[in-house]
N, C-alpha and C positions, 0 to 999 in steps of 0.2 A: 188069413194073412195076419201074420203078427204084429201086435202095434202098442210094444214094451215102451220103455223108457227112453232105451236107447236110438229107436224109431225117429220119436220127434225131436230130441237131441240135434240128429241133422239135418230132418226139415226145416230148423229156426235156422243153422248154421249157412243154410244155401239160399234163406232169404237174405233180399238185398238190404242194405245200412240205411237208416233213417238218413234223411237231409233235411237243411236247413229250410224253418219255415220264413216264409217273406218279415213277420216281426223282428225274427232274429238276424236275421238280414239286413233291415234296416238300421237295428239295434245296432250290426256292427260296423257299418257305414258311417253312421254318426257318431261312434268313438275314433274313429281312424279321421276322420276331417276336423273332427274335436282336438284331438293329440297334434296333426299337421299343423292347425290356428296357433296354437302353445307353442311349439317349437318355433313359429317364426314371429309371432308374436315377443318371446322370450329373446330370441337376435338382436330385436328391436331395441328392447330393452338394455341389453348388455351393451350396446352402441353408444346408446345415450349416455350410461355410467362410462364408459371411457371419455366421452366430451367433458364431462362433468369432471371426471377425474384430471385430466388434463387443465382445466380453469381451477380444480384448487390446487393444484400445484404450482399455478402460476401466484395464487392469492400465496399459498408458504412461502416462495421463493421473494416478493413482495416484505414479509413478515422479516424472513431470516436477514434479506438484508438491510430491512431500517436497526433491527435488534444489532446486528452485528458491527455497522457503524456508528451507533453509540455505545458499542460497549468498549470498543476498538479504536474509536475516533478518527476515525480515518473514512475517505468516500469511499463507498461499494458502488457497485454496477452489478446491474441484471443484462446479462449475455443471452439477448434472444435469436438462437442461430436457425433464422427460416428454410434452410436448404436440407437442414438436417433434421428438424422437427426437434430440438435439444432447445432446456432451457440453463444456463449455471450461472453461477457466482464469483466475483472477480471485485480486488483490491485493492488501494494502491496506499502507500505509506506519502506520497507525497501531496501538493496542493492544487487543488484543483479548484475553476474557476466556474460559475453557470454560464456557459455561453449557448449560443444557437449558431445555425447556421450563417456563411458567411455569403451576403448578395452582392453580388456584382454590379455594374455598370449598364445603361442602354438596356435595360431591362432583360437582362441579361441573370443568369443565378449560378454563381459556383459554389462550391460545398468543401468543407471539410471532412465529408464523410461522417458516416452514424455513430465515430467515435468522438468525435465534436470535441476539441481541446482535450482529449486523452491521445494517448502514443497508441498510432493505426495500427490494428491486428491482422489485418488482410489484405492481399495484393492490391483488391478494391478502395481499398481504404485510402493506402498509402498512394496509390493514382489521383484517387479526390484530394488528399492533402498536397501533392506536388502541384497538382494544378491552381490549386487556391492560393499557395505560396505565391505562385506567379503574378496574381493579379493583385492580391492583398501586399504589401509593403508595411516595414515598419518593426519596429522590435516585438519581439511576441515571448510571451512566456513559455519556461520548458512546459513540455506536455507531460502528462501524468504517466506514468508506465503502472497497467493495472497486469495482477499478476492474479491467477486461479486458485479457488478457498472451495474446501468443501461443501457442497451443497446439503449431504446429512454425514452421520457419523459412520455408515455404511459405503461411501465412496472411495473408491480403489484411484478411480482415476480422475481429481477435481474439475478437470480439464472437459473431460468431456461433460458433465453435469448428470442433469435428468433426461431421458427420453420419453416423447408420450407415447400413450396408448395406440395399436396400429390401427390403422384409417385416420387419426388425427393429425392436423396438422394448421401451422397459420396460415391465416389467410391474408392479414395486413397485422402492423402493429406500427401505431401513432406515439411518438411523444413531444412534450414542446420546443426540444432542439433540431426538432427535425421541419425542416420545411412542408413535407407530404411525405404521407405514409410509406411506409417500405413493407414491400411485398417478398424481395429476394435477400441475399445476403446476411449481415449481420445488422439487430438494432442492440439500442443500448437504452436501459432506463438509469439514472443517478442519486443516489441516496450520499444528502450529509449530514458529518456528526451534528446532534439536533435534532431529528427527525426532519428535514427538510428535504423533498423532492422534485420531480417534476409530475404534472398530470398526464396521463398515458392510458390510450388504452391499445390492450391485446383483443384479436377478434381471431377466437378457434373455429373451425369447422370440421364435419367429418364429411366424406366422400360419400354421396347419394344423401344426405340430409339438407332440408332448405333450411333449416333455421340455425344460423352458427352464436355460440356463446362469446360474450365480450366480458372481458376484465378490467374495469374502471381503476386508477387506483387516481387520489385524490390530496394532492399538493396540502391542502390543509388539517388532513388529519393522518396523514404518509395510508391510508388503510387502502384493500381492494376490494371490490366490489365484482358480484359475476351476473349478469344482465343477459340479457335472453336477446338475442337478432345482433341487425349490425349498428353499434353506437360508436358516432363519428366523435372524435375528441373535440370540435366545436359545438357541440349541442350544447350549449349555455343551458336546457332544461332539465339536464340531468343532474340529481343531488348530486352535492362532494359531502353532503355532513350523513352518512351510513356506515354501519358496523363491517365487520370482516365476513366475508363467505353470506352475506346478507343477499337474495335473489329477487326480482321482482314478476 
């Protein structure tokens, strides 16, 4: 019988294909659950920078508008619209007064709303100022009419501001004219010519994260601060003398 070249040619051809030996197996088991860690590892990641991105942009909007009322001389307001996840900038040419909230009787509390001696921007608003007119009496000064400024040089529409990162969102935001924090609606922070403000904090959080970021800003040096957890604007423990974008 003949048994040329061509012979074992296709003896080799009709053996069957090597297969994977168990090292290499394992080898590639442990790349593919290596790669799956990284991938969601890296989600994680990418989560946190939107939180974080979200808090300085609350620190620039902070910046732009002490810078913008002393350049301008005129109050600004920080427009923090909790419904919408937006933060902008807003103006007003005329004079405006520091007030807070207005308390009622028999322990009792009515409000002027989060626009506190500014002209109401919201249905909400102007309910809490009708009501408070009620009970409060007396001559009062006109209210301020703030009007929308851009928030960068890239805004189309002032109005609507900044948007954050998707999953982010407020969770509370405190300042000194407000009786208790507001969860819904609109708040308002106030910057005067001078660098003079109120203390406030912003608390972000993102959805399935426990630990939310807070934005300090601090009456005496107008700057904000981004702090890790929930920081109540009564903690008398927490510095007001720290830099811009400063973390602890």
């Amino acid at each position: 019988m003949a048994t040329g070249p061509g012979r074992d040619r296709g003896s080799r051809s009709n053996a069957p294909g090597r297969g994977f030996t168990l090292v290499e197996l394992l080898i590639t088991i442990s790349l593919v659950a290596l790669l799956g860690g990284s991938i969601v590892a890296g989600s994680g990641m990418l989560a946190s920078n939107r939180l974080r991105s979200a808090a300085g942009l609350v620190v620039t909007g902070v910046r732009l508008a002490i810078t913008r009322s002393n350049t301008m001389g005129r109050p600004v307001r920080l427009v923090f619209d909790l419904d919408a996840q937006r933060i902008a900038i807003e103006e007003t040419s005329g004079v405006m007064l520091r007030v807070r909230e207005v308390k009622g009787t028999m322990n009792s509390q009515t409000s002027e709303g989060a626009a506190a001696g500014a002209d109401p921007a919201t249905e909400a608003e102007r309910e809490a100022l009708k009501y408070a007119d009620g009970i409060v009496k007396g001559p009062r000064a006109p209210r301020a009419k703030f009007t929308p400024v851009p928030f960068g040089s890239g805004d189309s529409d002032p109005k609507a501001g900044r948007e954050f990162g998707r999953g982010v969102s407020y969770r509370l935001v405190q300042t000194e004219h407000d009786e208790k924090p507001r969860d819904k609606g609109r708040a308002y922070l106030y910057f005067w010519p001078g660098g003079g403000t109120e203390r406030a904090v912003i608390q972000l959080e993102r959805k399935g994260d426990e630990e939310p970021l807070s934005v300090v800003v601090s009456p005496l040096t107008g700057r904000a601060k981004i702090q890790r957890g929930k920081v109540d604007l009564e903690d008398r423990n927490v510095s007001e003398d720290f830099g811009e974008r400063e973390v602890q």
